[in-house]
MIPAPA-448297 format. One line per field, with one value per residue: residue number from 1; residue in one letter; x, y, z of N, C-alpha, C, O in turn. Coordinates in nm, 3 decimals. Example, Ala and Ser with C-alpha at 12.3 -4.5 7.8 and 13.67 -1.06 7.14 Angstrom:
BEGIN
num <- (1|2) $
residuo <- (A|S) $
nX <- (1.319|1.285) $
nY <- (-0.569|-0.225) $
nZ <- (0.780|0.708) $
caX <- (1.230|1.367) $
caY <- (-0.450|-0.106) $
caZ <- (0.780|0.714) $
cX <- (1.320|1.290) $
cY <- (-0.330|0.003) $
cZ <- (0.780|0.787) $
oX <- (1.424|1.341) $
oY <- (-0.332|0.114) $
oZ <- (0.846|0.804) $
This chain:
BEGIN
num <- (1|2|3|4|5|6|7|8|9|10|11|12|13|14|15|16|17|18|19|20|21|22|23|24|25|26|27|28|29|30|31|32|33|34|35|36|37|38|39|40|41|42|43|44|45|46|47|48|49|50|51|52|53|54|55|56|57|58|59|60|61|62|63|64|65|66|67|68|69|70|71|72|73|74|75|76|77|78|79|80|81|82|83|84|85|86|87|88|89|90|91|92|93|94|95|96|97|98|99|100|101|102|103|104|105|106|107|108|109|110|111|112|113|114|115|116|117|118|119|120|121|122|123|124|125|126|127|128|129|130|131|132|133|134|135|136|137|138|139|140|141|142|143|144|145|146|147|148|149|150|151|152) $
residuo <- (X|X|X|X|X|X|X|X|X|X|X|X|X|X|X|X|X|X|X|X|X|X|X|X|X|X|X|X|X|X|X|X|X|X|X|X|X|X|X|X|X|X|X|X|X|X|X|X|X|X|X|X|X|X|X|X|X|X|X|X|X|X|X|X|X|X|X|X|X|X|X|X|X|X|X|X|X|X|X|X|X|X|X|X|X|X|X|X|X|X|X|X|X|X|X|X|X|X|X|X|X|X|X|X|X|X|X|X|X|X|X|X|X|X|X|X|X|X|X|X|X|X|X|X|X|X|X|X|X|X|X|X|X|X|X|X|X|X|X|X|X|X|X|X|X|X|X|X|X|X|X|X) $
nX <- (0.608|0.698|0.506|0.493|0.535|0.402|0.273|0.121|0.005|-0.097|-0.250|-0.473|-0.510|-0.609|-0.853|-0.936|-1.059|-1.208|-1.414|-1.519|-1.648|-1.854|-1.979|-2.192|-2.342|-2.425|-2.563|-2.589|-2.512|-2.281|-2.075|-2.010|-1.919|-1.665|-1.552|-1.479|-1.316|-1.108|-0.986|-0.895|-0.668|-0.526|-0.431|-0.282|-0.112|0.013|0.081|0.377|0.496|0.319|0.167|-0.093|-0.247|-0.179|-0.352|-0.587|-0.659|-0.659|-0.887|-1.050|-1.121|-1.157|-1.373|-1.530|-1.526|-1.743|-1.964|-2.000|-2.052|-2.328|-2.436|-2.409|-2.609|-2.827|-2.912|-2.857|-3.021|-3.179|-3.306|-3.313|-3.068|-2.898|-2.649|-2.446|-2.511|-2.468|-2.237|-2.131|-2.174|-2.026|-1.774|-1.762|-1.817|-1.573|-1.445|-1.473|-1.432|-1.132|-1.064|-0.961|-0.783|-0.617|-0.618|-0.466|-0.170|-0.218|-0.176|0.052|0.220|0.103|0.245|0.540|0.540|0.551|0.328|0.172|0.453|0.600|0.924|0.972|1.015|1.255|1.436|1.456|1.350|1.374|1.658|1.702|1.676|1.732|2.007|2.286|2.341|2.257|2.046|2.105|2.066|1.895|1.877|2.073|2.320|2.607|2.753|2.685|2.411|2.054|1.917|1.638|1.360|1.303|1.054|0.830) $
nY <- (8.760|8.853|8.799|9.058|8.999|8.903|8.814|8.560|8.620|8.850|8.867|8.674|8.895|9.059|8.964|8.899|9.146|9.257|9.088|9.078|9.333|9.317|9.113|9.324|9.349|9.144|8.816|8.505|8.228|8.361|8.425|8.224|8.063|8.241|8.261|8.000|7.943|8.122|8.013|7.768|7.897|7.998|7.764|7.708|7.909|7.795|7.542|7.550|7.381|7.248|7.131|7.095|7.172|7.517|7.448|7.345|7.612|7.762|7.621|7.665|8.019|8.002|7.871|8.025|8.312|8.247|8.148|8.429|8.572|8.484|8.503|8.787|8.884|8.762|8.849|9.166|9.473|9.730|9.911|10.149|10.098|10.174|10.420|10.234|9.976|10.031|10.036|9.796|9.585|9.722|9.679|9.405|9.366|9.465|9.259|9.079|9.179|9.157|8.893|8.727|8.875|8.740|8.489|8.496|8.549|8.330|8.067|8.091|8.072|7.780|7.672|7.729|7.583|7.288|7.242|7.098|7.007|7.164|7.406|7.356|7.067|6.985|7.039|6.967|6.948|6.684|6.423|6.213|5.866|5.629|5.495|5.649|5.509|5.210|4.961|4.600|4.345|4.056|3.825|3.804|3.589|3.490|3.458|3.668|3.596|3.597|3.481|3.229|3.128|2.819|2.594|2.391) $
nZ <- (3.818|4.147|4.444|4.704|5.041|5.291|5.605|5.767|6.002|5.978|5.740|5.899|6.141|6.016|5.852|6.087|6.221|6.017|6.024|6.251|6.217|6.053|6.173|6.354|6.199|6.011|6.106|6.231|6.038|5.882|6.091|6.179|5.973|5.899|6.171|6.186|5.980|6.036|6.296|6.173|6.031|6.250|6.325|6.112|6.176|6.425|6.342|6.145|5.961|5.851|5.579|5.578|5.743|5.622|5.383|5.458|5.557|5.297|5.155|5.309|5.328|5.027|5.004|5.155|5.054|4.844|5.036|5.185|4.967|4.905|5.174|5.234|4.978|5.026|5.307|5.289|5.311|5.181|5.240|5.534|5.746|5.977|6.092|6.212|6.159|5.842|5.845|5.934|5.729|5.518|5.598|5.583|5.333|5.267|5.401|5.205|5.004|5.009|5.036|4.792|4.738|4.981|4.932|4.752|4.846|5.062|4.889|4.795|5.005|5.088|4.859|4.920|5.188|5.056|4.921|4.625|4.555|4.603|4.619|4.862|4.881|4.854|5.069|5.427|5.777|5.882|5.922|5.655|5.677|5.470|5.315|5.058|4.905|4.627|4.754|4.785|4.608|4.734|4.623|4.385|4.237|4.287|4.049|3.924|3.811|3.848|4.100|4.117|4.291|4.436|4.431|4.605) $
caX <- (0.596|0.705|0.422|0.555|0.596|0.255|0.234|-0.018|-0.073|-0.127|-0.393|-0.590|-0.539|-0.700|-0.983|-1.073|-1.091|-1.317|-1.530|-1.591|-1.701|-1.932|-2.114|-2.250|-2.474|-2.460|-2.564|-2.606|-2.405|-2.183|-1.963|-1.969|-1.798|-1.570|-1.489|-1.425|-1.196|-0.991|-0.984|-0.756|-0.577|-0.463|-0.395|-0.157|0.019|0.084|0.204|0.457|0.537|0.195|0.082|-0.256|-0.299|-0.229|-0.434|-0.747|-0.701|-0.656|-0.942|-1.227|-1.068|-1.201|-1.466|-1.586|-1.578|-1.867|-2.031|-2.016|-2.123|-2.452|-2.531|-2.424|-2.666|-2.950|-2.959|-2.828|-3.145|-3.152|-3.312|-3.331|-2.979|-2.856|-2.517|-2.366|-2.524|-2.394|-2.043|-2.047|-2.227|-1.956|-1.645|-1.821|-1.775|-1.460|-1.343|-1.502|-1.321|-1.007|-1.035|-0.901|-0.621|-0.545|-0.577|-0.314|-0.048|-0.195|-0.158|0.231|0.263|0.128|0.376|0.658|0.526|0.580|0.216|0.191|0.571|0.680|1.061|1.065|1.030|1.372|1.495|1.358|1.369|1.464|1.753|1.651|1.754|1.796|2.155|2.290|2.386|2.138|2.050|2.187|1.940|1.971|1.826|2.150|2.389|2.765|2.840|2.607|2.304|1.972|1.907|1.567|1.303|1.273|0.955|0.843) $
caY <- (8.867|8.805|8.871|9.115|8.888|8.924|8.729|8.511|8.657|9.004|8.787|8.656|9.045|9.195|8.976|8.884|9.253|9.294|8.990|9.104|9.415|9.279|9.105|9.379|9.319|8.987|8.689|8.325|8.123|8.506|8.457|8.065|8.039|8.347|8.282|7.854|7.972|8.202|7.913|7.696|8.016|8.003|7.634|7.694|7.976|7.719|7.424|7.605|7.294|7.171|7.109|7.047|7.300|7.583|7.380|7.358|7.744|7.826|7.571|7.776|8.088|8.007|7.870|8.148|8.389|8.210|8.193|8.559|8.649|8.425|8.561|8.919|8.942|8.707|8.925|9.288|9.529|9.801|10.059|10.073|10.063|10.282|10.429|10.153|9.861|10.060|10.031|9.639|9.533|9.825|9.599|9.242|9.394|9.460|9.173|8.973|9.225|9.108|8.739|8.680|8.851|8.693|8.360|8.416|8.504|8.191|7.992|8.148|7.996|7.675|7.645|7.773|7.497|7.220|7.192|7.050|6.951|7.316|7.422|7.291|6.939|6.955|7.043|6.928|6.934|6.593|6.373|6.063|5.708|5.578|5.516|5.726|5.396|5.165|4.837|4.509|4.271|3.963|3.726|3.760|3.523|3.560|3.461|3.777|3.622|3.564|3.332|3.195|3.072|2.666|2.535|2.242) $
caZ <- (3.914|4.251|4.557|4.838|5.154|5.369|5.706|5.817|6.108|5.931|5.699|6.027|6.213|5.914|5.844|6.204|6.229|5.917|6.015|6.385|6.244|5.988|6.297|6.398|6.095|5.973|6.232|6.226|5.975|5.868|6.209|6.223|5.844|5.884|6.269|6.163|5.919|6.099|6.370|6.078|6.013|6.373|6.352|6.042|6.206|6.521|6.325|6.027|5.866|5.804|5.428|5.567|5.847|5.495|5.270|5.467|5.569|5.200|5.070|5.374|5.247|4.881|5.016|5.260|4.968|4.784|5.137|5.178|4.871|4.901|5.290|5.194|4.912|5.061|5.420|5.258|5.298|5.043|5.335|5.687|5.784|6.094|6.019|6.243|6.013|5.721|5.883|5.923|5.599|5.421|5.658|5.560|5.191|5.237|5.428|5.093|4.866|5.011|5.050|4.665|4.719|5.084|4.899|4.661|4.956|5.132|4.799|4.796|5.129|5.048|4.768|5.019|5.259|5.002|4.838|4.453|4.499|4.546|4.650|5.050|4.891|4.880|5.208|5.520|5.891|5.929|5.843|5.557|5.766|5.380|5.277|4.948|4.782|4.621|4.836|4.731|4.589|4.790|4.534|4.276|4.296|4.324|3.938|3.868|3.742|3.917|4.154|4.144|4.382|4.426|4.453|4.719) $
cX <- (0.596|0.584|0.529|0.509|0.474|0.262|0.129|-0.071|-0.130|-0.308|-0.499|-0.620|-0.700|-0.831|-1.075|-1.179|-1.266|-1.466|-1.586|-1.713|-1.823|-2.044|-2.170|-2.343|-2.551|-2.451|-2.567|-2.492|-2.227|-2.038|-1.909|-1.869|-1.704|-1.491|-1.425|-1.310|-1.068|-0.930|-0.877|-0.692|-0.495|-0.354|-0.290|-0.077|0.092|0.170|0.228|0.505|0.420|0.127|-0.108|-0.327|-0.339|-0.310|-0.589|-0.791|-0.719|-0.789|-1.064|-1.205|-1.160|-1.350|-1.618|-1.618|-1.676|-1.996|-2.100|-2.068|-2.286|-2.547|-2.503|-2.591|-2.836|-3.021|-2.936|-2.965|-3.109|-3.194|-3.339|-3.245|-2.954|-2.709|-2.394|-2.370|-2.441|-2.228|-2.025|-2.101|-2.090|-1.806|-1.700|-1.781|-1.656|-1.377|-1.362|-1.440|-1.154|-0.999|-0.921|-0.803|-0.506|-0.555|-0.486|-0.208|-0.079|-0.182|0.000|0.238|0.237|0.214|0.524|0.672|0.577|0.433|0.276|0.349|0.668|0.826|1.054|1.025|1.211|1.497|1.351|1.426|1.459|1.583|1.679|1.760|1.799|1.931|2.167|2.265|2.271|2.136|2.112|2.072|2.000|1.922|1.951|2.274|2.519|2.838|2.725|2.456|2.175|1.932|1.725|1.477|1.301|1.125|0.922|0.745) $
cY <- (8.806|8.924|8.968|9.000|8.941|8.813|8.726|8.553|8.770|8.970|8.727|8.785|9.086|9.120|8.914|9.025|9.281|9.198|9.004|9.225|9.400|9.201|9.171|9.402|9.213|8.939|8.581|8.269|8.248|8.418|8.293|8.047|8.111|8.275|8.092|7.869|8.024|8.114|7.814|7.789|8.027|7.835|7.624|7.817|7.880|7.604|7.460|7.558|7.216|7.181|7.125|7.150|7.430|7.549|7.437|7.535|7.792|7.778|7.678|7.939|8.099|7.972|7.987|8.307|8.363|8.211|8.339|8.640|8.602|8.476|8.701|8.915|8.884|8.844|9.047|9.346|9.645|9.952|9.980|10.063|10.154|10.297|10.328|10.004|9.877|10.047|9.891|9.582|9.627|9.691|9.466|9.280|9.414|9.348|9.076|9.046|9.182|8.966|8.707|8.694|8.785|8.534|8.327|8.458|8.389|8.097|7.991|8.072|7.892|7.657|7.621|7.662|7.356|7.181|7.187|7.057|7.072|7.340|7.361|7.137|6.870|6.973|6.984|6.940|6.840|6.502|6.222|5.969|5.619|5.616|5.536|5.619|5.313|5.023|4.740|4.459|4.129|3.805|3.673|3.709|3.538|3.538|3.585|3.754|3.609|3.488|3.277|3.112|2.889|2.659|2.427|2.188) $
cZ <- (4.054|4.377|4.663|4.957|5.257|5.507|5.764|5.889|6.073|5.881|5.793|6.079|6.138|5.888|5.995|6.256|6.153|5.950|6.156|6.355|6.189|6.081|6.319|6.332|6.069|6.089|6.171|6.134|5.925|5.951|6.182|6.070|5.882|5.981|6.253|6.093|5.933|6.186|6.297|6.062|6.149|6.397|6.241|6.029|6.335|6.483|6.126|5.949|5.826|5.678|5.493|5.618|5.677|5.430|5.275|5.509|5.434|5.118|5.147|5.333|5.131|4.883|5.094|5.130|4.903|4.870|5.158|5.106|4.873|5.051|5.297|5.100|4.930|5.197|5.398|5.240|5.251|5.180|5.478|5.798|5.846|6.039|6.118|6.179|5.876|5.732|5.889|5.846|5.494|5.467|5.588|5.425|5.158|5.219|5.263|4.980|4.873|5.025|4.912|4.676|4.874|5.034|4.766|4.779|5.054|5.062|4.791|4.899|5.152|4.972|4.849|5.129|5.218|4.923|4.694|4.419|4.509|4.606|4.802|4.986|4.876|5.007|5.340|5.648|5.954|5.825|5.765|5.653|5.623|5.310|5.134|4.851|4.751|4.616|4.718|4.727|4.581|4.710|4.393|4.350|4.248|4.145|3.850|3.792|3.903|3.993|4.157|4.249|4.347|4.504|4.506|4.699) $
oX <- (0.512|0.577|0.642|0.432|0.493|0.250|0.055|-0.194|-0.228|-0.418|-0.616|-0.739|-0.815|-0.932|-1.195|-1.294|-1.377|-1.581|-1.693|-1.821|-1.917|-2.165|-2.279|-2.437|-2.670|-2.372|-2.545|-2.376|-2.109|-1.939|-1.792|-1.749|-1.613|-1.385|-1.323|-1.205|-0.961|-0.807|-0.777|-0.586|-0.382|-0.251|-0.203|-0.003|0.214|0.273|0.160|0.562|0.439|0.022|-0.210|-0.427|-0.450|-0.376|-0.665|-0.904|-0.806|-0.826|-1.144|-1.313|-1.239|-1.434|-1.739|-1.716|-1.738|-2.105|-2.221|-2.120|-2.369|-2.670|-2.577|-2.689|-2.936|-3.126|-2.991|-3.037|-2.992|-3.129|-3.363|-3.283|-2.981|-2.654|-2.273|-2.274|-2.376|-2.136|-1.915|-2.089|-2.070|-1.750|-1.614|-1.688|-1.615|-1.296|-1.267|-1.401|-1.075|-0.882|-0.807|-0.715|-0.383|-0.494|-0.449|-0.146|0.012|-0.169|0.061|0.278|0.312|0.304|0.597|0.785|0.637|0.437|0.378|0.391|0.775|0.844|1.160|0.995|1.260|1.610|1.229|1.549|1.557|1.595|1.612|1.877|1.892|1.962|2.092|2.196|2.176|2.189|2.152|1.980|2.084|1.941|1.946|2.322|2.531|2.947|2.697|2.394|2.205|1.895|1.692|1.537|1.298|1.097|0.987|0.719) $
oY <- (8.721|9.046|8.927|8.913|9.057|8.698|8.815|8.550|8.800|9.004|8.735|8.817|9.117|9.191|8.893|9.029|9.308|9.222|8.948|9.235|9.454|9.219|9.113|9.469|9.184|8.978|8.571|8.275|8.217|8.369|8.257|8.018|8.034|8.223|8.065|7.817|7.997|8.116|7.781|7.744|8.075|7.812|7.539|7.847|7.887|7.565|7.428|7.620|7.112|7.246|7.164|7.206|7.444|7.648|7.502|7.583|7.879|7.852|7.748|7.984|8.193|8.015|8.004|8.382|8.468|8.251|8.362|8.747|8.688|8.488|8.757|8.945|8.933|8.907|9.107|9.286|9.675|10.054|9.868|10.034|10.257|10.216|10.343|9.933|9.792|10.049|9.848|9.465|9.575|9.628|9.442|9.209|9.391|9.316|9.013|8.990|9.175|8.929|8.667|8.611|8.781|8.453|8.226|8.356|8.345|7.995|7.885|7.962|7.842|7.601|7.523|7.636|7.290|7.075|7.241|7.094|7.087|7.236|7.317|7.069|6.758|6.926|6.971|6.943|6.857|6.507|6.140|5.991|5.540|5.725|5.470|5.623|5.325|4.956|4.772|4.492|4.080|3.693|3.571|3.745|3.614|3.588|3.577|3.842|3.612|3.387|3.321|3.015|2.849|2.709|2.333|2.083) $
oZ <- (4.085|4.393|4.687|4.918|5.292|5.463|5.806|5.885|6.141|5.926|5.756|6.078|6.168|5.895|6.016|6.301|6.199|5.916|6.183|6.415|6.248|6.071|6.324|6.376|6.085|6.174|6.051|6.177|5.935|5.898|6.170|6.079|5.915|5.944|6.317|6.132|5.878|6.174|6.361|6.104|6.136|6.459|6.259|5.936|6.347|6.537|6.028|5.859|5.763|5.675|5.435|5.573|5.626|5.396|5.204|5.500|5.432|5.027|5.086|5.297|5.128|4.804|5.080|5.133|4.883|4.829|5.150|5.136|4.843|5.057|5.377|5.167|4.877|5.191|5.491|5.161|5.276|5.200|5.521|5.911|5.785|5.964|6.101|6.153|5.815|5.651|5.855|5.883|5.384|5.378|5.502|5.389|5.044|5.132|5.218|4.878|4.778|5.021|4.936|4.654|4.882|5.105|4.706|4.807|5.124|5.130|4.780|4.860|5.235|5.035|4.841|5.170|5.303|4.860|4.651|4.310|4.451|4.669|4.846|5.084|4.885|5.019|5.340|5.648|6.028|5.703|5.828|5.686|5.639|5.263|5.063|4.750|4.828|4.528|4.606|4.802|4.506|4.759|4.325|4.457|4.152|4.114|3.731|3.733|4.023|3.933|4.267|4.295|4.231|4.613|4.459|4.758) $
């Protein structure tokens, strides 16, 4: 089954969105994971050939969901909540209902990038300086056998 075609920048829009709004609930470590993460998400929409830039957005990504779920359910108060709390604890739930599936279109786009060997390992940007043919090995000698080292 092939994914529909999602851009990164759509995947940063939508959860800087969800994770601004979720501030307005959650504080302290909430913003600093979410807003660090988005921060590599910016850094592997600026450099588009970067294995690493995707990687580490896709590894805080996977990681930020386990985050989320541990300072959602530690700081979530059962009453109490004004109906503007209930709006960025409801967004913070969201943005963590969607992480999974924004880390399989950033997993697609590692692949697409060239992670674990995937299709751009065969094209590339630049030109190879190694020649098609395969070097001469300057050790055999002209009646085809080996020439060996002498010892002093």
């Amino acid at each position: 089954m092939e994914l529909p075609t999602v851009n990164l920048k759509t995947i940063l829009l939508v959860h800087w969105l969800l994770t601004t709004w979720g501030c307005i609930t959650f504080s302290g470590p909430y913003p600093w994971a979410n807003f660090t993460i988005l921060a590599v998400g910016v850094w592997a929409i600026a450099q588009r050939d970067s294995i690493d830039a995707i990687s580490l957005f896709l590894g805080g990504l996977a990681a930020t969901i386990f985050l989320d779920i541990v300072h959602i359910s530690v700081f979530y108060r059962q009453a109490g909540f004004t109906d503007t709390e209930r709006f960025g604890a409801g967004m913070a739930i969201l943005s963590l209902l969607l992480k999974p599936l924004s880390c399989c279109f950033v997993y697609h786009m590692y692949r697409e990038r060239g992670g674990f060997l995937g299709p751009s390992q065969e094209r590339s940007d630049y030109q190879t300086i190694d020649s098609p043919e395969a070097p001469t090995d300057p050790f055999v000698g002209s009646e085809g056998r080996a020439h060996s080292p002498q010892g002093y």
